[in-house]
Structures are given as structure tokens and as C-alpha cells.
mmCIF entry with sequence, helices, sheets and N, C-alpha, C, O atoms, coordinates in Angstrom:
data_MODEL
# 
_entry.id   MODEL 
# 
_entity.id                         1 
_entity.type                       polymer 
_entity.pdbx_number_of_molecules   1 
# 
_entity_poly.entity_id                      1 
_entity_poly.type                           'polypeptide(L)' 
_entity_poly.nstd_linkage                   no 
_entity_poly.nstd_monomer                   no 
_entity_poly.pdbx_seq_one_letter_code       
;(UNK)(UNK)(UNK)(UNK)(UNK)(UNK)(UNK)(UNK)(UNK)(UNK)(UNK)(UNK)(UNK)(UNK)(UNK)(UNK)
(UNK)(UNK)(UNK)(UNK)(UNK)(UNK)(UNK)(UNK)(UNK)(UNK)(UNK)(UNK)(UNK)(UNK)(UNK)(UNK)
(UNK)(UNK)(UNK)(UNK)(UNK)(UNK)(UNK)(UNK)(UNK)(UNK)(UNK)(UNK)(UNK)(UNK)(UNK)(UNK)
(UNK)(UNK)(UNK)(UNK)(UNK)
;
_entity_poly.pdbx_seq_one_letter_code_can   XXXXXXXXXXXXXXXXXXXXXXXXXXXXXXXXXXXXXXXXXXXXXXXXXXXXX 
_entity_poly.pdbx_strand_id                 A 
# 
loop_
_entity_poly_seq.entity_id 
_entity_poly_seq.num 
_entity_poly_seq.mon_id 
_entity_poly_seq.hetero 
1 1  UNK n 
1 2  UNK n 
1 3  UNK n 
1 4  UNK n 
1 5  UNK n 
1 6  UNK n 
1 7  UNK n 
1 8  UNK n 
1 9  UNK n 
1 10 UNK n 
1 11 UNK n 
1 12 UNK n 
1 13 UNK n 
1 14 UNK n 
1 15 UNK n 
1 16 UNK n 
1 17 UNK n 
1 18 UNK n 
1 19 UNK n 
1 20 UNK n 
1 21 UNK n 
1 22 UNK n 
1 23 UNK n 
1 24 UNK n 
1 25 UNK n 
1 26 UNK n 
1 27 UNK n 
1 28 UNK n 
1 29 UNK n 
1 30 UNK n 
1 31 UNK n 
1 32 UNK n 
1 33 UNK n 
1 34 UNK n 
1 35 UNK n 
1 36 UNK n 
1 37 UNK n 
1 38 UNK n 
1 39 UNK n 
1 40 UNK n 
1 41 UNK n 
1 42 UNK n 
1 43 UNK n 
1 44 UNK n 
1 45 UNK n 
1 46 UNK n 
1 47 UNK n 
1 48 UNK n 
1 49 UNK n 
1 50 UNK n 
1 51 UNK n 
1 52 UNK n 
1 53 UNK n 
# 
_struct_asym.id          A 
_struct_asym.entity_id   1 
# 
loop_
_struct_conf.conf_type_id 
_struct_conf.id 
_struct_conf.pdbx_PDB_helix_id 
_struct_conf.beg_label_comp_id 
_struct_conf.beg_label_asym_id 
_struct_conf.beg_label_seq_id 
_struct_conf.pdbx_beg_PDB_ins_code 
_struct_conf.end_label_comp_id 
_struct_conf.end_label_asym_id 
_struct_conf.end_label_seq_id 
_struct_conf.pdbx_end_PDB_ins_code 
_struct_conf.beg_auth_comp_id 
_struct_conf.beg_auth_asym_id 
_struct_conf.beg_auth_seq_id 
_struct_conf.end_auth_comp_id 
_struct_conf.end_auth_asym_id 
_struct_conf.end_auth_seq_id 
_struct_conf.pdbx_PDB_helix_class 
_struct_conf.details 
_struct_conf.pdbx_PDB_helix_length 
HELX_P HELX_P1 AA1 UNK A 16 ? UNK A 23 ? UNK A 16 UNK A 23 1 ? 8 
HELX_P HELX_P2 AA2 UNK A 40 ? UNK A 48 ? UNK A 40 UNK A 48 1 ? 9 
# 
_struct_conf_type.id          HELX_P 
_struct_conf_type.criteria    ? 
_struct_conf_type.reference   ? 
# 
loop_
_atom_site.group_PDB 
_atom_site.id 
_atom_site.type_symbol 
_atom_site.label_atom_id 
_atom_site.label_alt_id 
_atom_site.label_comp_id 
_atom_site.label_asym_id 
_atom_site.label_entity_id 
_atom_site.label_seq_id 
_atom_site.pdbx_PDB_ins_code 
_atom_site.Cartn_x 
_atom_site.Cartn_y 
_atom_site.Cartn_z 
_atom_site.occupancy 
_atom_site.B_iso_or_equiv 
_atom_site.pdbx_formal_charge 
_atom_site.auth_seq_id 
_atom_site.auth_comp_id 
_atom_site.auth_asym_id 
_atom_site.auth_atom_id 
_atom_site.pdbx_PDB_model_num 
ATOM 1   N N  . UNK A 1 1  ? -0.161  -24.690 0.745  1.00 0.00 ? 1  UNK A N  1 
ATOM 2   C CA . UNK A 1 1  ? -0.602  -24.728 -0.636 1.00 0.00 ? 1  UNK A CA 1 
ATOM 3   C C  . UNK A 1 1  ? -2.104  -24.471 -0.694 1.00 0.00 ? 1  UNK A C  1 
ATOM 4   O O  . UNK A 1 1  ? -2.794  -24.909 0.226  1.00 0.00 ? 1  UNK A O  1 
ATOM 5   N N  . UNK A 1 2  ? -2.671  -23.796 -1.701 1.00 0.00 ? 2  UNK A N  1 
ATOM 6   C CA . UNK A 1 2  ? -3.759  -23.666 -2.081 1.00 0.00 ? 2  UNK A CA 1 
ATOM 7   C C  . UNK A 1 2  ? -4.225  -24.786 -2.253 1.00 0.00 ? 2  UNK A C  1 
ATOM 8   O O  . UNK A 1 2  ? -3.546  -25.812 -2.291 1.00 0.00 ? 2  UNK A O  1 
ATOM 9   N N  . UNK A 1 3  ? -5.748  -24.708 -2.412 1.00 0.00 ? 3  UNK A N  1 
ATOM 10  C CA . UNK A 1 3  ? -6.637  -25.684 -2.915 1.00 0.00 ? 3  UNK A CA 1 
ATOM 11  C C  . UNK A 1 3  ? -5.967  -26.404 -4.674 1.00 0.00 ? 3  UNK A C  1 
ATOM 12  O O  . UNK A 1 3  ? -5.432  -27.479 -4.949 1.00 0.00 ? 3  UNK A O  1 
ATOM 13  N N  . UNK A 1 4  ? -6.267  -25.426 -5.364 1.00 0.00 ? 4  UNK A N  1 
ATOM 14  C CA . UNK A 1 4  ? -5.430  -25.787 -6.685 1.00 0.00 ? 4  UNK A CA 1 
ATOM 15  C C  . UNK A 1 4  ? -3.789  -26.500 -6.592 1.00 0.00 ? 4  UNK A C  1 
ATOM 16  O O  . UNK A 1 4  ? -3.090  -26.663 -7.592 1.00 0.00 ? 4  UNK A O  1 
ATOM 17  N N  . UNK A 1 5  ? -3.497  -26.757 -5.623 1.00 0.00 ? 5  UNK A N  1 
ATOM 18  C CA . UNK A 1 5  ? -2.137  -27.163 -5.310 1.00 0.00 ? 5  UNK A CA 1 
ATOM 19  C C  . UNK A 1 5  ? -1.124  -26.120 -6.057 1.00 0.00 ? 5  UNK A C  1 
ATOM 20  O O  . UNK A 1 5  ? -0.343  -26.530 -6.917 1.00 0.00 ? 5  UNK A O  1 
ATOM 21  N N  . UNK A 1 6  ? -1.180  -24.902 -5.717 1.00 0.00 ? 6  UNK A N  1 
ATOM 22  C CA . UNK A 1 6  ? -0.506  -23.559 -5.948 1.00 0.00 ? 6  UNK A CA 1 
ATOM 23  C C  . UNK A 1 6  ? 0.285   -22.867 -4.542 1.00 0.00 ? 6  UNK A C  1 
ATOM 24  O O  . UNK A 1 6  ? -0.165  -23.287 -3.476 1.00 0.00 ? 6  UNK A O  1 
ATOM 25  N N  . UNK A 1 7  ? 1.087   -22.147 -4.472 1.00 0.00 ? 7  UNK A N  1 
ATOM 26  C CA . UNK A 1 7  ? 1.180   -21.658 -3.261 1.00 0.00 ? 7  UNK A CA 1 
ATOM 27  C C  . UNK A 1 7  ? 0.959   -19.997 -3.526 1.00 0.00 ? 7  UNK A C  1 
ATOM 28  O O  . UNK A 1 7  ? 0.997   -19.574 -4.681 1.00 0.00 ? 7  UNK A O  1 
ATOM 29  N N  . UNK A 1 8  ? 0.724   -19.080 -2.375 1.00 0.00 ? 8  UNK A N  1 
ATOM 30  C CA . UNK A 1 8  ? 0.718   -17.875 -2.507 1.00 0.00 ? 8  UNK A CA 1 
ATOM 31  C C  . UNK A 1 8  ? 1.922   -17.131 -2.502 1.00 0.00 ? 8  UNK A C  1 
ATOM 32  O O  . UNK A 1 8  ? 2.932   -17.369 -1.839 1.00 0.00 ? 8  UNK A O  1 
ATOM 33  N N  . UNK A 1 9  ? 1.706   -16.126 -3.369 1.00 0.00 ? 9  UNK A N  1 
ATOM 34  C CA . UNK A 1 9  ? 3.268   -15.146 -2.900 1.00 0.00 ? 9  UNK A CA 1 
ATOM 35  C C  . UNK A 1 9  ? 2.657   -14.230 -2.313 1.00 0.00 ? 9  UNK A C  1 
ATOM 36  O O  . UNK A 1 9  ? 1.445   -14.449 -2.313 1.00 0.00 ? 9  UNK A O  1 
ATOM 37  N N  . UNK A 1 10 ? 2.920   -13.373 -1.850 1.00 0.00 ? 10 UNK A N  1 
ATOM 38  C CA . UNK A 1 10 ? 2.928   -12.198 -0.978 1.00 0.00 ? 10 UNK A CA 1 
ATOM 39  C C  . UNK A 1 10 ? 2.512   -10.823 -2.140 1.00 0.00 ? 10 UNK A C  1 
ATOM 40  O O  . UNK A 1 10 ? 3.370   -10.373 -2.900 1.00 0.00 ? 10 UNK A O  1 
ATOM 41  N N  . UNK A 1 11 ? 1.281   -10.363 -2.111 1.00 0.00 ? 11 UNK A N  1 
ATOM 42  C CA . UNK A 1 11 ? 1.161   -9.019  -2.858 1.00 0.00 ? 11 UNK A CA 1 
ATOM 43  C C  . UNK A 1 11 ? 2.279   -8.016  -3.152 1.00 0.00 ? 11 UNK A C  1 
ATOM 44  O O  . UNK A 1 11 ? 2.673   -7.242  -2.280 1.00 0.00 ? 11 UNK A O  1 
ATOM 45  N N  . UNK A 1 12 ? 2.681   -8.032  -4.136 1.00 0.00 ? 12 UNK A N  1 
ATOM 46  C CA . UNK A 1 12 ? 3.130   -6.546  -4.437 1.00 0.00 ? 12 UNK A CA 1 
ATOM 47  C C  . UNK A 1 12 ? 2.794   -5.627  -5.088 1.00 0.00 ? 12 UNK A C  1 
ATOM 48  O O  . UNK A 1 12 ? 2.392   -5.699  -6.249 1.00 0.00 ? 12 UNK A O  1 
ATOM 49  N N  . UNK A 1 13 ? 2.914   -4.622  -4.423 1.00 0.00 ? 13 UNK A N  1 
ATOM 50  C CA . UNK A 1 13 ? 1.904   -3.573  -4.994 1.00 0.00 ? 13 UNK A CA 1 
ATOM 51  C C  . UNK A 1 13 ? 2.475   -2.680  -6.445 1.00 0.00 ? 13 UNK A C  1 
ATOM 52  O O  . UNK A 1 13 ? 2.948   -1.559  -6.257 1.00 0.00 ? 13 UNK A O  1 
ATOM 53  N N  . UNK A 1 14 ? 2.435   -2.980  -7.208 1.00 0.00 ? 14 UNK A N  1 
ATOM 54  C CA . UNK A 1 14 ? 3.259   -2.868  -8.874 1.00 0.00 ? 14 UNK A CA 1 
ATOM 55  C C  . UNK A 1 14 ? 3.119   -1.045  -8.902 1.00 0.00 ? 14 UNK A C  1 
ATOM 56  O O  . UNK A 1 14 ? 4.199   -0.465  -9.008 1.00 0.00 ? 14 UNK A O  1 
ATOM 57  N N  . UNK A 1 15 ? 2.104   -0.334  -8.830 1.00 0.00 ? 15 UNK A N  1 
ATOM 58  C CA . UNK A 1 15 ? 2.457   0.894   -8.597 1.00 0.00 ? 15 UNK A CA 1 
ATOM 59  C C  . UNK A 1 15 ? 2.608   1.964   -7.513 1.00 0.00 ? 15 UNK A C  1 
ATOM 60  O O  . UNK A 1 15 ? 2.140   3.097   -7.407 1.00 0.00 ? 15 UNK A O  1 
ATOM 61  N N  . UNK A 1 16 ? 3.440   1.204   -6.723 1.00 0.00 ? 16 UNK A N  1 
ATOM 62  C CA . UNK A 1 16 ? 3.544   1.795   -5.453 1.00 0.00 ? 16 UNK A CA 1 
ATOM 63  C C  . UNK A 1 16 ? 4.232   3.531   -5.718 1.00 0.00 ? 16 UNK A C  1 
ATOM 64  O O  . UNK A 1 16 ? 3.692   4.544   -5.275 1.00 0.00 ? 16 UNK A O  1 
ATOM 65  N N  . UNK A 1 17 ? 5.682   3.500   -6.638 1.00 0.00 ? 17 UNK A N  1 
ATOM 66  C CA . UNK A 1 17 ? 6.101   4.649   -6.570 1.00 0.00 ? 17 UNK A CA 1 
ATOM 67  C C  . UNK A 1 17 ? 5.117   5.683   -7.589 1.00 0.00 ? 17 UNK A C  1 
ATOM 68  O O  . UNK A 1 17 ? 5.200   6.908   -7.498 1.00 0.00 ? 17 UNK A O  1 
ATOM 69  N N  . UNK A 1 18 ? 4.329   5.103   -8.410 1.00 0.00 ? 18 UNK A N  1 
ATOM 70  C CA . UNK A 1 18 ? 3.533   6.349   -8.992 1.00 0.00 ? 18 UNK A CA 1 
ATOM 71  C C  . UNK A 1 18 ? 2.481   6.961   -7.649 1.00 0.00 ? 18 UNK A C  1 
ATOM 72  O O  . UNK A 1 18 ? 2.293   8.143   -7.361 1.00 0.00 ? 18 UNK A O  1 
ATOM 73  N N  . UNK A 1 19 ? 1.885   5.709   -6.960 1.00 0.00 ? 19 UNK A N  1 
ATOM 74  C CA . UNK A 1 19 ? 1.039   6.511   -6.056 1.00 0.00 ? 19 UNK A CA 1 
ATOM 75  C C  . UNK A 1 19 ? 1.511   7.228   -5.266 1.00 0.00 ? 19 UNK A C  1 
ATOM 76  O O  . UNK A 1 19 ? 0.875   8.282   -5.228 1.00 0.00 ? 19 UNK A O  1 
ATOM 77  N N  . UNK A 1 20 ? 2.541   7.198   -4.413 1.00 0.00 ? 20 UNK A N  1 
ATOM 78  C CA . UNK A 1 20 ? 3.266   8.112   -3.956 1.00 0.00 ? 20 UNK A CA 1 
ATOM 79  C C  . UNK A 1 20 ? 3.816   9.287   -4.715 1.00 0.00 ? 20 UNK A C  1 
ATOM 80  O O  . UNK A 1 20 ? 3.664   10.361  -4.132 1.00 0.00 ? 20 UNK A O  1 
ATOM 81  N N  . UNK A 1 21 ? 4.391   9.332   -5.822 1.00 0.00 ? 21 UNK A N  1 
ATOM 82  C CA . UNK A 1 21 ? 4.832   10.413  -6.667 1.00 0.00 ? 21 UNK A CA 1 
ATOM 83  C C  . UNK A 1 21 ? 3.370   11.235  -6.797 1.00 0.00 ? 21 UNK A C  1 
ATOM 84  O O  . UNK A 1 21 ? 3.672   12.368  -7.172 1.00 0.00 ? 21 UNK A O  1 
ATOM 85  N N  . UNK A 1 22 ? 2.074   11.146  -6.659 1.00 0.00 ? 22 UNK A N  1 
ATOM 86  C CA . UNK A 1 22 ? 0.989   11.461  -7.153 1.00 0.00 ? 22 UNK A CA 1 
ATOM 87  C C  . UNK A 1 22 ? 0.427   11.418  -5.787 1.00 0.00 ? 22 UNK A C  1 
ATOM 88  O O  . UNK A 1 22 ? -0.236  12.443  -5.630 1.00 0.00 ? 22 UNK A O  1 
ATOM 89  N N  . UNK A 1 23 ? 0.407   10.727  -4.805 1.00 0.00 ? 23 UNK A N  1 
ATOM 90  C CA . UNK A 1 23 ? 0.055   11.483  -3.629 1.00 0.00 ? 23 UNK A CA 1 
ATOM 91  C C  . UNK A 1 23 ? 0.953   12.513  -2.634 1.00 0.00 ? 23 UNK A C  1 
ATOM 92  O O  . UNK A 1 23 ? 0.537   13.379  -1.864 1.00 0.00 ? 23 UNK A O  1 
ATOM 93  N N  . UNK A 1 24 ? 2.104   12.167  -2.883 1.00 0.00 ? 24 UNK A N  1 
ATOM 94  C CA . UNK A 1 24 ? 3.199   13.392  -1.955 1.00 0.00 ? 24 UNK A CA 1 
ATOM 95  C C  . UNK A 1 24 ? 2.897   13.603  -0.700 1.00 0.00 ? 24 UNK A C  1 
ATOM 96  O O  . UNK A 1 24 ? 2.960   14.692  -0.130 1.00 0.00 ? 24 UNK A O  1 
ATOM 97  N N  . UNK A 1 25 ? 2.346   11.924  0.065  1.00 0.00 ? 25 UNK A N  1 
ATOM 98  C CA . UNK A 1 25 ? 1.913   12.392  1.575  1.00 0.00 ? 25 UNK A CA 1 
ATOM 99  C C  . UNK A 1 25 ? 3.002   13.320  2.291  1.00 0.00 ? 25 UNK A C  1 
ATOM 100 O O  . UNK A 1 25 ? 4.233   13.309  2.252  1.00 0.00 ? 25 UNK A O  1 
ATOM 101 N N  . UNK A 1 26 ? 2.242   13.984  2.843  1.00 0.00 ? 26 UNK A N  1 
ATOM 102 C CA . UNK A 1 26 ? 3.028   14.871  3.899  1.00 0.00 ? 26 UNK A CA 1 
ATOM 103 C C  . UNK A 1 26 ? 2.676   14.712  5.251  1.00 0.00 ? 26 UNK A C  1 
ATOM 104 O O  . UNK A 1 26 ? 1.682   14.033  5.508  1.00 0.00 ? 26 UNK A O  1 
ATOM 105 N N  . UNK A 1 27 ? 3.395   15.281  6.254  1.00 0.00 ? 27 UNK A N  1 
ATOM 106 C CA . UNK A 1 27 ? 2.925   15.031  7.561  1.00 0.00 ? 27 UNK A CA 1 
ATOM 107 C C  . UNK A 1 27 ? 1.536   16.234  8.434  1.00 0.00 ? 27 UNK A C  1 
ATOM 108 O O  . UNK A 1 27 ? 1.516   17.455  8.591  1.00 0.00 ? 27 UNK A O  1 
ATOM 109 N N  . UNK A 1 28 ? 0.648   15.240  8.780  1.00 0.00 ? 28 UNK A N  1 
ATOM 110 C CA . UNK A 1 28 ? -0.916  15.864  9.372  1.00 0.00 ? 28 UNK A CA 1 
ATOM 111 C C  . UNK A 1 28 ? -1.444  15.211  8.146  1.00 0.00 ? 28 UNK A C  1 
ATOM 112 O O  . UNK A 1 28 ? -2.650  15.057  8.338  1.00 0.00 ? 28 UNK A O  1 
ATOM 113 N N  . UNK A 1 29 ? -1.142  14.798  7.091  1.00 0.00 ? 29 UNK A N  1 
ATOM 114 C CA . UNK A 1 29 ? -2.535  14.604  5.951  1.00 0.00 ? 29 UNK A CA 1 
ATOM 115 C C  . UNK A 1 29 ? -2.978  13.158  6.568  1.00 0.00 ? 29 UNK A C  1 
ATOM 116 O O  . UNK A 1 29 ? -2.221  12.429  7.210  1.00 0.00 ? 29 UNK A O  1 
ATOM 117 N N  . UNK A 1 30 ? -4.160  12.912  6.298  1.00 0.00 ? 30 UNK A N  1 
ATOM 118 C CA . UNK A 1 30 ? -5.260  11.924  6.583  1.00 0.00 ? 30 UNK A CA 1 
ATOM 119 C C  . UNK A 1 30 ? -5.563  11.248  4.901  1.00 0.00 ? 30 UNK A C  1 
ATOM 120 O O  . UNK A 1 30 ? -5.982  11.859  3.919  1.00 0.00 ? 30 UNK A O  1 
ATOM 121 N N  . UNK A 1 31 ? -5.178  9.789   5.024  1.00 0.00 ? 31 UNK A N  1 
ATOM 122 C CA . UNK A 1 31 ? -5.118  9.442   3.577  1.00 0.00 ? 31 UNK A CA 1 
ATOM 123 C C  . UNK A 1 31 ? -6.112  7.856   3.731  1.00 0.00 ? 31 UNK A C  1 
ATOM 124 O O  . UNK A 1 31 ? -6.036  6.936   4.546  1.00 0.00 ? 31 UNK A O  1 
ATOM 125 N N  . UNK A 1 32 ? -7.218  8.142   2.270  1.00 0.00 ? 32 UNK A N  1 
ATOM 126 C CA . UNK A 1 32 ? -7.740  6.347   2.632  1.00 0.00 ? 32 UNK A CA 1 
ATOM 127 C C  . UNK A 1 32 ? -7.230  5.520   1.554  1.00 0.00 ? 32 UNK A C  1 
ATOM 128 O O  . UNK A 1 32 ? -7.302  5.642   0.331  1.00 0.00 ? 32 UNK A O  1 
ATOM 129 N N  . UNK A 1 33 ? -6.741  4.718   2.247  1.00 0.00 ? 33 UNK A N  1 
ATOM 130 C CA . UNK A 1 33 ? -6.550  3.387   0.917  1.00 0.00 ? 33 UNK A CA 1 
ATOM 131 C C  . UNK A 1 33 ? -7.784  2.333   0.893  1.00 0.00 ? 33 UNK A C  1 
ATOM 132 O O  . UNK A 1 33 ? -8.170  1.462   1.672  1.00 0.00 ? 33 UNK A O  1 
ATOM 133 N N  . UNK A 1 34 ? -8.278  2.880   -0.523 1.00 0.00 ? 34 UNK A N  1 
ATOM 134 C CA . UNK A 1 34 ? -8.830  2.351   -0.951 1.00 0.00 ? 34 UNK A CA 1 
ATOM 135 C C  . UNK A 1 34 ? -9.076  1.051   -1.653 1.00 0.00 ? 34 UNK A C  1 
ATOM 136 O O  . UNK A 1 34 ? -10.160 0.719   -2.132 1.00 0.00 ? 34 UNK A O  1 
ATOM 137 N N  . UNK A 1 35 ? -7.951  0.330   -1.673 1.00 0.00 ? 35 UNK A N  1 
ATOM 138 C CA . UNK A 1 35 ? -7.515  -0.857  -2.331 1.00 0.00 ? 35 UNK A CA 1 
ATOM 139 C C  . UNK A 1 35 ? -7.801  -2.098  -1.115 1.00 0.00 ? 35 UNK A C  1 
ATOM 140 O O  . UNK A 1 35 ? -7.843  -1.639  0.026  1.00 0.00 ? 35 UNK A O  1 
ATOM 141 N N  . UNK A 1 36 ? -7.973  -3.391  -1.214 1.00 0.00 ? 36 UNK A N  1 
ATOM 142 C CA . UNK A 1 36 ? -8.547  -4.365  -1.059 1.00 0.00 ? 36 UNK A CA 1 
ATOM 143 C C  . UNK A 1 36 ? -7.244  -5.354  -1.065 1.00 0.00 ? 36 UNK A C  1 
ATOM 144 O O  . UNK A 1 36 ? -7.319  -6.387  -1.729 1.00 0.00 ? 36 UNK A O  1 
ATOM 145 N N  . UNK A 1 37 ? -6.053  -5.056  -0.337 1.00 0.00 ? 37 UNK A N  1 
ATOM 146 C CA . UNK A 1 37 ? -5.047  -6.339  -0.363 1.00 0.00 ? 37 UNK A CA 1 
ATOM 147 C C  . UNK A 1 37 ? -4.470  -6.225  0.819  1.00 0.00 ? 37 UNK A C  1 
ATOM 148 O O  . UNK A 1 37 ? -5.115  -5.902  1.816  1.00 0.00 ? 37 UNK A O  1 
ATOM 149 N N  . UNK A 1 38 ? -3.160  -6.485  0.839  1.00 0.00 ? 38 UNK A N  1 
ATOM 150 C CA . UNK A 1 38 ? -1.973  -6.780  2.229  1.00 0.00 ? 38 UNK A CA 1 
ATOM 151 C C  . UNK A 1 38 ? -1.281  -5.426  2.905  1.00 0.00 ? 38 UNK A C  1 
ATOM 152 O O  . UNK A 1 38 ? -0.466  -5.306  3.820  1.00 0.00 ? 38 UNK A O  1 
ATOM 153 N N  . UNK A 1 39 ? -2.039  -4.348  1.957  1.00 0.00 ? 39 UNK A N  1 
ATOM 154 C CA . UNK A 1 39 ? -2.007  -3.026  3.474  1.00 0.00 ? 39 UNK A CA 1 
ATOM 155 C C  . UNK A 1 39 ? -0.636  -2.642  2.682  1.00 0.00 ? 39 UNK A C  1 
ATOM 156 O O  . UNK A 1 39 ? 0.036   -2.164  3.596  1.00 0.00 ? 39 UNK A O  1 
ATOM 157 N N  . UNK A 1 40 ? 0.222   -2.572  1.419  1.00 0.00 ? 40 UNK A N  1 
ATOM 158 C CA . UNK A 1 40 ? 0.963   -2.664  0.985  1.00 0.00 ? 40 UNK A CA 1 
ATOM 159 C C  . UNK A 1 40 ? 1.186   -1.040  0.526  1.00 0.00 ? 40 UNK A C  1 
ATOM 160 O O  . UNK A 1 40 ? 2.219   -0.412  0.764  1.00 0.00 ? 40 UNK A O  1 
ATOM 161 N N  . UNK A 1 41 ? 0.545   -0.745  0.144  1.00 0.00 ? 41 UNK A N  1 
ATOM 162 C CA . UNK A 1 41 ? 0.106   1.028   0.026  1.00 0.00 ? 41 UNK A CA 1 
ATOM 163 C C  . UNK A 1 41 ? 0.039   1.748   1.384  1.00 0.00 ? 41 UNK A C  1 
ATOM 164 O O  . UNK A 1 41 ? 0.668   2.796   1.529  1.00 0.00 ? 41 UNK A O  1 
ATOM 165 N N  . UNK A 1 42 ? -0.670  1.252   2.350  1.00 0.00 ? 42 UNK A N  1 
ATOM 166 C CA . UNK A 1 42 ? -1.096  1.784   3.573  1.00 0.00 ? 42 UNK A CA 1 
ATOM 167 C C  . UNK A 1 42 ? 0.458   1.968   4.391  1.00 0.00 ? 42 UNK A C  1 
ATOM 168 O O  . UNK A 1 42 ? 0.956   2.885   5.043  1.00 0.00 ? 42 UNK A O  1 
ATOM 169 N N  . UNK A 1 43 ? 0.907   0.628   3.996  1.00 0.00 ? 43 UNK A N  1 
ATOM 170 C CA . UNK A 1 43 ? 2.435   1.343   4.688  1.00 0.00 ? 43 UNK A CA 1 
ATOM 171 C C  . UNK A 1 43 ? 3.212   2.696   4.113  1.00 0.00 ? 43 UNK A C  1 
ATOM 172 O O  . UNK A 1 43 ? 3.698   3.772   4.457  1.00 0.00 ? 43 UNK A O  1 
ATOM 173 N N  . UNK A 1 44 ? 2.925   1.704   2.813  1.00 0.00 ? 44 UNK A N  1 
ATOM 174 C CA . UNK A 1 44 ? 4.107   2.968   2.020  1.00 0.00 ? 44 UNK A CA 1 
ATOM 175 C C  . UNK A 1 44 ? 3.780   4.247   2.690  1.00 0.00 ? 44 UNK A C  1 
ATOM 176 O O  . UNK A 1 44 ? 4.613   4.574   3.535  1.00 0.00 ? 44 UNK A O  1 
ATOM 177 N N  . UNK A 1 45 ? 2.974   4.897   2.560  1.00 0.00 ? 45 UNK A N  1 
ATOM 178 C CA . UNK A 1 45 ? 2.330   6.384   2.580  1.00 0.00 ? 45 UNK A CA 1 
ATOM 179 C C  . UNK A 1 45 ? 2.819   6.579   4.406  1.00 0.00 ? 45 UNK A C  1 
ATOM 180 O O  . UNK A 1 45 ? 3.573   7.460   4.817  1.00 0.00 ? 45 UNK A O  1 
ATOM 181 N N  . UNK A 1 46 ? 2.181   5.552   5.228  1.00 0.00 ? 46 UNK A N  1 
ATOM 182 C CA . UNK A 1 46 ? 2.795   5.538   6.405  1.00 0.00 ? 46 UNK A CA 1 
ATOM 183 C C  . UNK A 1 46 ? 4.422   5.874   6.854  1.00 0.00 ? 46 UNK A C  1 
ATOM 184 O O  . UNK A 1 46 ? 5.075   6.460   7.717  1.00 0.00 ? 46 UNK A O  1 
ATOM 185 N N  . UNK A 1 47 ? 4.554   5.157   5.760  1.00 0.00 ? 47 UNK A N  1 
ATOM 186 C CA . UNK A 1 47 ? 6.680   5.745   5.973  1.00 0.00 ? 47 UNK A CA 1 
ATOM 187 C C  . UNK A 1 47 ? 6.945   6.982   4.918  1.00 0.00 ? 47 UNK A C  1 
ATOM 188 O O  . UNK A 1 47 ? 8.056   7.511   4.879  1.00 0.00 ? 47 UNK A O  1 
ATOM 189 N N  . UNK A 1 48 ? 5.774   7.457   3.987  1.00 0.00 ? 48 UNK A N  1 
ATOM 190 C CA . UNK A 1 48 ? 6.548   8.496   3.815  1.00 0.00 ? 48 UNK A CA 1 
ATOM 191 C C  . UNK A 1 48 ? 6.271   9.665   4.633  1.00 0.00 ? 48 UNK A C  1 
ATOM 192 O O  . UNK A 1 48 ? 7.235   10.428  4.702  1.00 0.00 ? 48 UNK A O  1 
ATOM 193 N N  . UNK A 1 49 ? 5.507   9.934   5.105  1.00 0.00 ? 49 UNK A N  1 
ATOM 194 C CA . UNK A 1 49 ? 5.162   10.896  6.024  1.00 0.00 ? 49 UNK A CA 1 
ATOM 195 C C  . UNK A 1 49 ? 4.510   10.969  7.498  1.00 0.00 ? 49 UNK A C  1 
ATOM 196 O O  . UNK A 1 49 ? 3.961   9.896   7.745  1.00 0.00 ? 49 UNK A O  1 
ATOM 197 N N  . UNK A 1 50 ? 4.425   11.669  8.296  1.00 0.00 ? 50 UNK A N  1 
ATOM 198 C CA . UNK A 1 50 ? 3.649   11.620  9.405  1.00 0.00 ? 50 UNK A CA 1 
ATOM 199 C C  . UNK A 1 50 ? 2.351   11.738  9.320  1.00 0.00 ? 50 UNK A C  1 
ATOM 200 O O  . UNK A 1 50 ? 1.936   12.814  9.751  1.00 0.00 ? 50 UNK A O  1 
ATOM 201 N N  . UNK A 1 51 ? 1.701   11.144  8.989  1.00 0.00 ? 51 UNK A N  1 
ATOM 202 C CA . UNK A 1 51 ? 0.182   11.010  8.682  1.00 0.00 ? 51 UNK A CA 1 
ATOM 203 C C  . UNK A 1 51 ? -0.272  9.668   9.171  1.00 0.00 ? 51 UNK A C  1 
ATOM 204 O O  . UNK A 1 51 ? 0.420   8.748   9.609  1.00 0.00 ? 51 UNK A O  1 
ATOM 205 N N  . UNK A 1 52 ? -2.200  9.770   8.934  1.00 0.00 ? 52 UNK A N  1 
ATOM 206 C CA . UNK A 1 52 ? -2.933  8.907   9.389  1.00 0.00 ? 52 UNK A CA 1 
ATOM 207 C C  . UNK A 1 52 ? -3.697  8.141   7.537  1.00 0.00 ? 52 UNK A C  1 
ATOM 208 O O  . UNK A 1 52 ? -3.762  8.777   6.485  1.00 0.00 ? 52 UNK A O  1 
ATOM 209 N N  . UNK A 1 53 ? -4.076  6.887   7.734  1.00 0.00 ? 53 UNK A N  1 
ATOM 210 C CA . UNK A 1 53 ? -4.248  6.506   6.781  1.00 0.00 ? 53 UNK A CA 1 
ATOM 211 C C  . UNK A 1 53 ? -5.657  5.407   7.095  1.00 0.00 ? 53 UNK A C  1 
ATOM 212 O O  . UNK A 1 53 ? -6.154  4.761   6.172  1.00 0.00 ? 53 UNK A O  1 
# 
């Protein structure tokens, strides 16, 4: 439990399929995630293509 006596859930990343629909990783592309959480994007893009992130 948190300090506030809360517990955490686990990030989800709410627009995962637009960023993908709008990035279209492919395999060789080199992609940065720019976002600041649980790497939740960084996978996605990781499983859609053969690329580095």
C-alpha cells in the first residue's frame, strides 16, 4: 500500500492501439518512447515489429 493507504495498479497505456495504428513499426525501424511509465508502449512496438526502441 501506498503512503495514502491506496494500492497501485499497474499502468495501462489507454492509447496503445492509436500509437501503433500511427506508428506502423516495421522491422529495422529504430523507435524512441518518449513517455515516462512501465515501458508499456516500448513493448507494444517491440512485438509489433523487428525493431529497436
Amino acid at each position: 500500500m501506498s503512503e495514502a493507504g491506496q494500492t497501485h495498479s499497474p499502468h495501462v497505456p489507454v492509447m496503445l492501439a492509436d500509437v501503433l495504428d500511427v506508428l506502423k513499426p516495421r522491422d529495422g525501424g529504430i523507435y524512441v518512447d518518449g513517455t515516462f511509465g512501465a515501458g508499456g508502449y516500448t513493448r507494444a512496438i517491440l512485438g509489433a515489429a523487428d525493431c529497436a526502441v
